[in-house]
N, CA, C and O of each residue as an XYZ file, in Angstrom:
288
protein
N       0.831     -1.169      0.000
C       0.000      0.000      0.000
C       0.884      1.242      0.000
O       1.931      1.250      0.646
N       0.438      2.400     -0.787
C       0.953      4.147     -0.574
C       0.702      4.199      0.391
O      -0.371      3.779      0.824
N       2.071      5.018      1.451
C       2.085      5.513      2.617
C       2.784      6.467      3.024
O       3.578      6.400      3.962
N       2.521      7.553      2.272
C       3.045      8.797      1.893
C       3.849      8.914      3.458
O       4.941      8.477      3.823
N       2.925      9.601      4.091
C       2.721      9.959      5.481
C       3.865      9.345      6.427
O       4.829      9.898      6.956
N       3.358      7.803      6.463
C       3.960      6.930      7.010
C       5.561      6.887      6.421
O       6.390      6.753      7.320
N       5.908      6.947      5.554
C       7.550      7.385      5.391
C       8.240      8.840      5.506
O       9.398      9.238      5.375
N       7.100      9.408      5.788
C       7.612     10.950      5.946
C       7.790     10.988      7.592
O       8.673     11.674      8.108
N       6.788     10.119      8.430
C       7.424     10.265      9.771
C       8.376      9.057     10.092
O       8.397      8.791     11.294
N       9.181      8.250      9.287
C       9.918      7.548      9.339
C      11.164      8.053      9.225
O      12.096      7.777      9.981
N      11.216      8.951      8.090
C      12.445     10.100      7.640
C      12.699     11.415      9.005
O      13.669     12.162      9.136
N      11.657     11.339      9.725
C      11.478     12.122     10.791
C      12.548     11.470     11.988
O      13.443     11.987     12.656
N      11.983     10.048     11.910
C      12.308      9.692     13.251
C      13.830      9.476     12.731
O      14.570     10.189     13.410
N      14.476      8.812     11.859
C      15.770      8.616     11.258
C      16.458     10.348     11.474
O      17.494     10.376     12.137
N      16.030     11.463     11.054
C      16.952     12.921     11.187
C      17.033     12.584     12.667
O      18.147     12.260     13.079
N      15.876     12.614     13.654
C      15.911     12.590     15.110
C      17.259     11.611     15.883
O      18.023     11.803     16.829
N      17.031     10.475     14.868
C      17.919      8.877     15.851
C      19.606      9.558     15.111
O      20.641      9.217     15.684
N      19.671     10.260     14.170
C      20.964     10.489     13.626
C      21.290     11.880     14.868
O      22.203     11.911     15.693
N      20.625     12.521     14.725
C      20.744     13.779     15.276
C      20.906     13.303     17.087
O      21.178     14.050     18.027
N      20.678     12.091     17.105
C      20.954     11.879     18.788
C      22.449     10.781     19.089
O      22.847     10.152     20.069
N      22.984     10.989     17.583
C      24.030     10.025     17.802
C      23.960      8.695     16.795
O      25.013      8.286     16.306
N      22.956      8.166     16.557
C      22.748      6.561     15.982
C      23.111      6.969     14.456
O      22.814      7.977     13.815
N      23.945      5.693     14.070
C      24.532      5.583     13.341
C      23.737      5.323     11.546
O      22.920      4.530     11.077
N      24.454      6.358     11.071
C      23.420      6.556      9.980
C      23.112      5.052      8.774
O      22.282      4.929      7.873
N      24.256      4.044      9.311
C      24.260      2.874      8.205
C      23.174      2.141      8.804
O      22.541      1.546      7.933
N      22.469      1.861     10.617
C      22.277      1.351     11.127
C      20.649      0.791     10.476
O      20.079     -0.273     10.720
N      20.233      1.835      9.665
C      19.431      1.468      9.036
C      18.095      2.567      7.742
O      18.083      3.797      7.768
N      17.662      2.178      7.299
C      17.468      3.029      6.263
C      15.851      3.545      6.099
O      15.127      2.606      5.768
N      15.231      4.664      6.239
C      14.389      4.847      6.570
C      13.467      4.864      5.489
O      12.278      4.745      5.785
N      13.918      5.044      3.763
C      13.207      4.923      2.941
C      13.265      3.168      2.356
O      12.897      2.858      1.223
N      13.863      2.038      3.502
C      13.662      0.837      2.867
C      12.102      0.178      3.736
O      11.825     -0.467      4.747
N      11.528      0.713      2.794
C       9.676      0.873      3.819
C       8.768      0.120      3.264
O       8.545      0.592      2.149
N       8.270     -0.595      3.412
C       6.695     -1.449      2.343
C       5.807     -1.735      3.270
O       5.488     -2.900      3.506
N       5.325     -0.753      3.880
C       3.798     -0.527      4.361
C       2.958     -1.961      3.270
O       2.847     -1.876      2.047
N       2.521     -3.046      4.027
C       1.249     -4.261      3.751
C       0.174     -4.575      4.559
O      -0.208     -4.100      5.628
N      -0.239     -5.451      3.862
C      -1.120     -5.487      5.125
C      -1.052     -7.417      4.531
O      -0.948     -7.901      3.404
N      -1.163     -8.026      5.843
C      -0.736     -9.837      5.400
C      -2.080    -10.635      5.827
O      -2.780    -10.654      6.840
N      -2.105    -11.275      4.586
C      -3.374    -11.721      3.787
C      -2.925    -13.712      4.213
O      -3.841    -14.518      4.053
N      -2.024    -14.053      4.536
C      -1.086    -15.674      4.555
C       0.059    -15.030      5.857
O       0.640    -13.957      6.017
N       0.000    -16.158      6.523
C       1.219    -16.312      7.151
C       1.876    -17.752      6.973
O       1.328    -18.612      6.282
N       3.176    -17.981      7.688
C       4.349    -18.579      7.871
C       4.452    -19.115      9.163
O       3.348    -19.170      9.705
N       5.755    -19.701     10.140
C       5.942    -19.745     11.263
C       6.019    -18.985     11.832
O       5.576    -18.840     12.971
N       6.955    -17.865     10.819
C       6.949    -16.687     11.235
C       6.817    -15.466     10.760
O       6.106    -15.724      9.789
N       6.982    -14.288     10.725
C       6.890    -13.160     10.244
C       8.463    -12.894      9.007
O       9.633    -12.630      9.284
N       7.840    -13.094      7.776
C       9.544    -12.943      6.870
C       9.529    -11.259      6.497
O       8.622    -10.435      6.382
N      11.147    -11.196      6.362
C      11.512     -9.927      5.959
C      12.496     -9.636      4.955
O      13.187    -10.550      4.505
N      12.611     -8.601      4.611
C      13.720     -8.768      3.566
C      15.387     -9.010      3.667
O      16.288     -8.689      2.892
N      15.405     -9.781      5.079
C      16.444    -10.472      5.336
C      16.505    -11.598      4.760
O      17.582    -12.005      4.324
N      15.336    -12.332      4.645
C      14.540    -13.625      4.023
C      14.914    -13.784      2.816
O      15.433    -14.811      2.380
N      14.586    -12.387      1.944
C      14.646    -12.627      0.384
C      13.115    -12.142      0.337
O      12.612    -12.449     -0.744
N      12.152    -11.412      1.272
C      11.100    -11.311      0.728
C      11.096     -9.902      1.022
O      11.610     -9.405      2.024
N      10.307     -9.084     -0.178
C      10.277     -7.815     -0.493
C       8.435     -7.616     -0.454
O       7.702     -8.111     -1.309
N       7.967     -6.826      0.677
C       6.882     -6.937      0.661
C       6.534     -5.497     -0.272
O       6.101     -4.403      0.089
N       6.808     -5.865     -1.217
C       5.981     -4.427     -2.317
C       4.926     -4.780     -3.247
O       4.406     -5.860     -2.964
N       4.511     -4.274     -4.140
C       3.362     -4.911     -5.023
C       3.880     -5.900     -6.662
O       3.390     -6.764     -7.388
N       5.284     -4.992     -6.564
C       5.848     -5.586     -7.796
C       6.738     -6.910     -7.312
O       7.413     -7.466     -8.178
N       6.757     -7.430     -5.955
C       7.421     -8.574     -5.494
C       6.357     -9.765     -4.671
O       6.818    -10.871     -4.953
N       5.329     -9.895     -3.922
C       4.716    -10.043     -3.083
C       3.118     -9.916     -3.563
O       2.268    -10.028     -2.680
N       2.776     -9.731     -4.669
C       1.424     -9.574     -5.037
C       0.719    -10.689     -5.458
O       0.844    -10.984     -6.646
N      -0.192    -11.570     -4.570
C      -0.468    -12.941     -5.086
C      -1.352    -12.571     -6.570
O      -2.341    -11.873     -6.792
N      -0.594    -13.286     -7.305
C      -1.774    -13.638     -8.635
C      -2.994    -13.871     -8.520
O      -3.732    -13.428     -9.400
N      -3.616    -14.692     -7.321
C      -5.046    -15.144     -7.449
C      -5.912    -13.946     -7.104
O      -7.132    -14.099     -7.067
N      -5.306    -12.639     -6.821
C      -5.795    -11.576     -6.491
C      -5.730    -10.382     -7.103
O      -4.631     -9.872     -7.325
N      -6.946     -9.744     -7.476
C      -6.700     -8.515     -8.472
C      -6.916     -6.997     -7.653
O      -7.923     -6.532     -7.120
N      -5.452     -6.413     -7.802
C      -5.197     -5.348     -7.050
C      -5.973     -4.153     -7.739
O      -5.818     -3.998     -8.950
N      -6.873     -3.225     -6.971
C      -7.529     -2.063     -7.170
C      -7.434     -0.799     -7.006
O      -8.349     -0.332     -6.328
N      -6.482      0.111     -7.464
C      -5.910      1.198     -6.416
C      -7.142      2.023     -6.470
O      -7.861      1.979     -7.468
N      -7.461      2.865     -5.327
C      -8.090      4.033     -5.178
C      -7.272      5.120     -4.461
O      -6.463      5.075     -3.534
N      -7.804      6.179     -5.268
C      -7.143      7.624     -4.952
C      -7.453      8.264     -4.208
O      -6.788      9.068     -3.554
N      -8.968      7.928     -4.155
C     -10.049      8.988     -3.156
C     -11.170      8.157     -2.439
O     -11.968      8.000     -3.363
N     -11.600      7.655     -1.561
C     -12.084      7.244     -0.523
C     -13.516      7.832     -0.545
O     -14.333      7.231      0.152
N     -14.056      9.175     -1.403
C     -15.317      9.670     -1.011
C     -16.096      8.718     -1.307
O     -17.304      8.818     -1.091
C-alpha cells in the first residue's frame, strides 16, 4: 500500500535517531513497504529472508489489485 505519510514520519524519526548520535548505516528509513498480510508462515519474513513486501514482489496472482485515490 501508498504511505506517503507513514515514510515521511519515518524520515522524521531517522533525522531525530541520527541527530541523537545513531549511526546513519544502522538502518534506512526509505527501505519501507507498508502491507497489510493476507497468509502467514511460522513466522513473520523480511527482507532479510529474500522477501520484499511491495506490489511488484509479493502480489499474489489469485488476487486482483484495485488502487483508489479517493475514498469519497
Amino acid at each position: 500500500m501508498h504511505a506517503q505519510n507513514l515514510l515521511e514520519i519515518r524520515k522524521q524519526i531517522y533525522a531525530e535517531y541520527l541527530k541523537n548520535g545513531g549511526p546513519a548505516e544502522a538502518w534506512d528509513p526509505n527501505l519501507f513497504y507498508p502491507h497489510i498480510t493476507v497468509g502467514y508462515s511460522l513466522r513473520d519474513l523480511h527482507i532479510d529472508d529474500g522477501v520484499v513486501k511491495n506490489v511488484d514482489k509479493s502480489l499474489d496472482n489469485r488476487f486482483e489489485l484495485i488502487l483508489f485515490n479517493n475514498l469519497d
